[in-house]
C-alpha positions as CSV (number, residue, x, y, z in Angstrom):
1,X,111.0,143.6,114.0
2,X,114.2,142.7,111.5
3,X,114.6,139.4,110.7
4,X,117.7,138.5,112.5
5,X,116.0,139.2,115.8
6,X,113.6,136.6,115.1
7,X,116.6,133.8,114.8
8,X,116.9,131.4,117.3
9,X,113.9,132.4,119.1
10,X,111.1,130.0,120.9
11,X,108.7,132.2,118.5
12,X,110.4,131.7,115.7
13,X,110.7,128.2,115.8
14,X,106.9,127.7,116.3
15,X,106.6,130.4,113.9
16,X,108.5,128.2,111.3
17,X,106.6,125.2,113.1
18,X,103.0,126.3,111.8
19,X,103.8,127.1,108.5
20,X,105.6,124.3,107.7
21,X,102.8,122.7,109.3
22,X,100.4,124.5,106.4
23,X,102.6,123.2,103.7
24,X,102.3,120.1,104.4
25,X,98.6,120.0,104.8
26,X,97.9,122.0,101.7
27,X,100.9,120.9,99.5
28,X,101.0,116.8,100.7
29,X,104.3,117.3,101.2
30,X,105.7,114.2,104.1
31,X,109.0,114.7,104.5
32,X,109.3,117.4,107.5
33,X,112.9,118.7,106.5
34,X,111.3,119.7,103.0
35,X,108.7,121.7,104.5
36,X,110.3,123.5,107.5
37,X,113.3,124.4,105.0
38,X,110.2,125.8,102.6
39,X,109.0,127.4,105.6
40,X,111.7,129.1,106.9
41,X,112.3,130.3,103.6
42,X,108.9,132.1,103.1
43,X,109.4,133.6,106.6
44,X,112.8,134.7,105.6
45,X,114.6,132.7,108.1
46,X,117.9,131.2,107.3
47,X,119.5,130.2,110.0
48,X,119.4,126.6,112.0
49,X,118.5,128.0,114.9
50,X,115.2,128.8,114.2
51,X,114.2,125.2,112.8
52,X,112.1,123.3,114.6
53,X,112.6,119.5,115.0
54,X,110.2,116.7,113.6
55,X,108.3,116.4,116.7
56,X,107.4,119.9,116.9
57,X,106.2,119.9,113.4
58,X,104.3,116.7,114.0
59,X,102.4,119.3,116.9
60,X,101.7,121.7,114.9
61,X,100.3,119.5,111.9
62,X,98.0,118.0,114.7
63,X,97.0,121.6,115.8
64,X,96.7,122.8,112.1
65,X,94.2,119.9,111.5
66,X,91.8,120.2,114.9
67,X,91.8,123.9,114.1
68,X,91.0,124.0,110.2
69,X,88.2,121.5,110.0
70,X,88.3,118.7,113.1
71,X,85.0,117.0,111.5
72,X,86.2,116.7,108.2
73,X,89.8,115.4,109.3
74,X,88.2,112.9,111.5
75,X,86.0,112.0,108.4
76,X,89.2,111.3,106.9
77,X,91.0,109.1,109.0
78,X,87.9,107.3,109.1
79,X,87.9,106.5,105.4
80,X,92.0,106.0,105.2
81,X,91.9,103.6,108.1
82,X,88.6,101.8,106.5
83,X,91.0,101.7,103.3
84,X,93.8,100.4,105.3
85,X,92.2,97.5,106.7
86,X,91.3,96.6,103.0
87,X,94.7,96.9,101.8
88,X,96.0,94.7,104.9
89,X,93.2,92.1,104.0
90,X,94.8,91.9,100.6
91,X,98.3,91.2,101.8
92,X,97.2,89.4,104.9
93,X,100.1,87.3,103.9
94,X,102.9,89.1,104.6
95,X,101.3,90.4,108.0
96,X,100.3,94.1,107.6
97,X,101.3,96.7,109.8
98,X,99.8,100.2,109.3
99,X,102.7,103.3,110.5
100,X,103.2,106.6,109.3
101,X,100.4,109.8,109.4
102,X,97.2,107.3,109.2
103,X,98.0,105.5,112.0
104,X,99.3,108.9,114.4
105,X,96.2,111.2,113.2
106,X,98.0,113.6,111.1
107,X,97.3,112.7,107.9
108,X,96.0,114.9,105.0
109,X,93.8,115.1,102.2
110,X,97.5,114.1,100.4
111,X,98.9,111.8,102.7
112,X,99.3,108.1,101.6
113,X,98.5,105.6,103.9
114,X,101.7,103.7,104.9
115,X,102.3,99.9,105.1
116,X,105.1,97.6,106.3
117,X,104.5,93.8,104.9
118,X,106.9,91.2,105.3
119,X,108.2,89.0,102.5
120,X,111.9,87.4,101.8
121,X,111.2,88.0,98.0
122,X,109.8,91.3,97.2
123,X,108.1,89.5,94.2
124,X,105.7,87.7,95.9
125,X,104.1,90.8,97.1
126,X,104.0,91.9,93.3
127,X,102.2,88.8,92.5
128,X,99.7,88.6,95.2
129,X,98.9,92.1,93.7
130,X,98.8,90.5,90.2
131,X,96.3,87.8,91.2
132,X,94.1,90.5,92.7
133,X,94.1,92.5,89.5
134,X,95.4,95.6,91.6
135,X,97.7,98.1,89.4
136,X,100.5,99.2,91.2
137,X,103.9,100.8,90.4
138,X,106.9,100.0,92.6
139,X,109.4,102.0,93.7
140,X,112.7,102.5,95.9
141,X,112.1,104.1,99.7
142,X,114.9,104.8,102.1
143,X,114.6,104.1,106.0
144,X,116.9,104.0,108.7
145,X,117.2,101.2,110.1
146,X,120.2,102.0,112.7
147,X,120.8,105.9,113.4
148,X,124.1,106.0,111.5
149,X,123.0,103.7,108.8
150,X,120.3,103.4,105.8
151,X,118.9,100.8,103.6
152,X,116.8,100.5,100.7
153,X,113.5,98.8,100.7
154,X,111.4,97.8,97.7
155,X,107.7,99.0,97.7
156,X,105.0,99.4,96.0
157,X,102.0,102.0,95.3
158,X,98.5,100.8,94.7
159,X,95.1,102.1,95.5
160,X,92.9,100.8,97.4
161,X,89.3,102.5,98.1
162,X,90.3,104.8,95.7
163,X,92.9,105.9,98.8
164,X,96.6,105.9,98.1
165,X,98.4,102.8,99.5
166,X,102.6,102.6,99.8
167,X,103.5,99.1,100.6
168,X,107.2,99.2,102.2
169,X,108.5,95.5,101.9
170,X,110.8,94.1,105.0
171,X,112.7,90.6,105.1
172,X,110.4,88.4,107.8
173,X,112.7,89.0,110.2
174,X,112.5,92.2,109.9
175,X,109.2,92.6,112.1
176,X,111.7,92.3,115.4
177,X,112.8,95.4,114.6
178,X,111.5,98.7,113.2
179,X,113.2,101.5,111.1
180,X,113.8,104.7,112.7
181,X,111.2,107.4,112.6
182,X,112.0,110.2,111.0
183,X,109.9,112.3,113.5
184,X,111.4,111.2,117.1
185,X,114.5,109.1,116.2
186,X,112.5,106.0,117.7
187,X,111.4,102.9,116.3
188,X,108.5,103.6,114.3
189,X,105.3,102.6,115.7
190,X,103.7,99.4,113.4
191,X,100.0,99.2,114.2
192,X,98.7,95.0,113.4
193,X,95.0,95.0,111.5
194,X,93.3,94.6,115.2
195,X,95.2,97.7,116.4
196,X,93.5,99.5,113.2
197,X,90.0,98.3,114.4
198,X,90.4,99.6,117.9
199,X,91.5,103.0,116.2
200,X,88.0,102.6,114.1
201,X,85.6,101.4,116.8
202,X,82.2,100.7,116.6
203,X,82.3,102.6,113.3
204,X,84.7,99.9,111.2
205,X,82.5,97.1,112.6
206,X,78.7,98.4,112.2
């Protein structure tokens, strides 16, 4: 079969789907515009047709993981979300919420575990980690916050449980309202500490 006749199809896009869904697994890679565009170059698919959206990625990571390994990945989210209730015990004061690949099931071995805290100075966060004597590096990240609109956000990378943690910080009033996800153009799903627990079960309490 030539490649063009593949374009546009329902079986390319899930052909595109999967392996982007491999390169994010095997290469860490988050954002899902990155790896499909990877994908559909390996595959030798160009056109915009056969791109899958975010959401159908996020499937297919989920199918990638419960097929290649469902013990170990569920190994994993048990330690990331253990770490992430220790990072949100650190900055218990800028009320924690856990989003991202942690919180959905469909992290990796290379997926940081992703934090929104809330703080009208960005310092304070830096100097809560200070006083804890946690090493961190902080950085820039981009979110949506309105569909035709972006802001910047300071944050911060630190590890904690020797699993990586990215701190995203928000204004306090910020927790009325949730950046856009880059998965189904909805408010990102924040996840509170007891949230986390409930994830964990019996296991984050015994």
């Amino acid at each position: 079969m030539g490649k063009k006749s593949m374009l546009g199809s329902d079986r390319a896009r899930q052909v595109v789907a999967q392996e982007a869904a491999r390169i994010i697994v095997d290469q860490g890679i988050q954002d899902y515009r990155i790896a499909k565009t990877k994908a559909a170059e390996r595959l030798g698919l160009s056109d915009r047709g056969s791109l899958p959206g975010n959401a159908e990625i996020e499937r297919a990571v989920t199918e990638h993981l419960q097929l290649f390994g469902r013990e170990s990945h569920l190994d994993l989210l048990l330690v990331m979300r253990r770490a992430a209730i220790a990072a949100m015990d650190l900055l218990s004061p800028f009320t924690p919420r856990l989003v991202g690949p942690v919180l959905h099931g469909t992290a990796a071995v290379n997926s940081a575990i992703n934090l929104h805290v809330f703080a009208d100075d960005a310092e304070t966060v830096a100097n809560r980690l200070v006083e804890s004597a946690v090493q961190y590096r902080p950085f820039e990240r981009r979110l949506k916050c309105r569909r035709d609109q972006t802001e910047r956000y300071a944050a911060f990378r630190f590890l904690q449980n020797d699993s990586p943690i990215e701190a995203t910080v928000f204004p306090v009033d910020g927790m009325r309202q949730a950046p856009i996800s880059p998965v189904n153009g909805k408010p990102m799903r924040r996840a509170s500490r007891h949230d986390v627990l409930s994830l964990l079960g019996e296991q984050a309490i015994r």
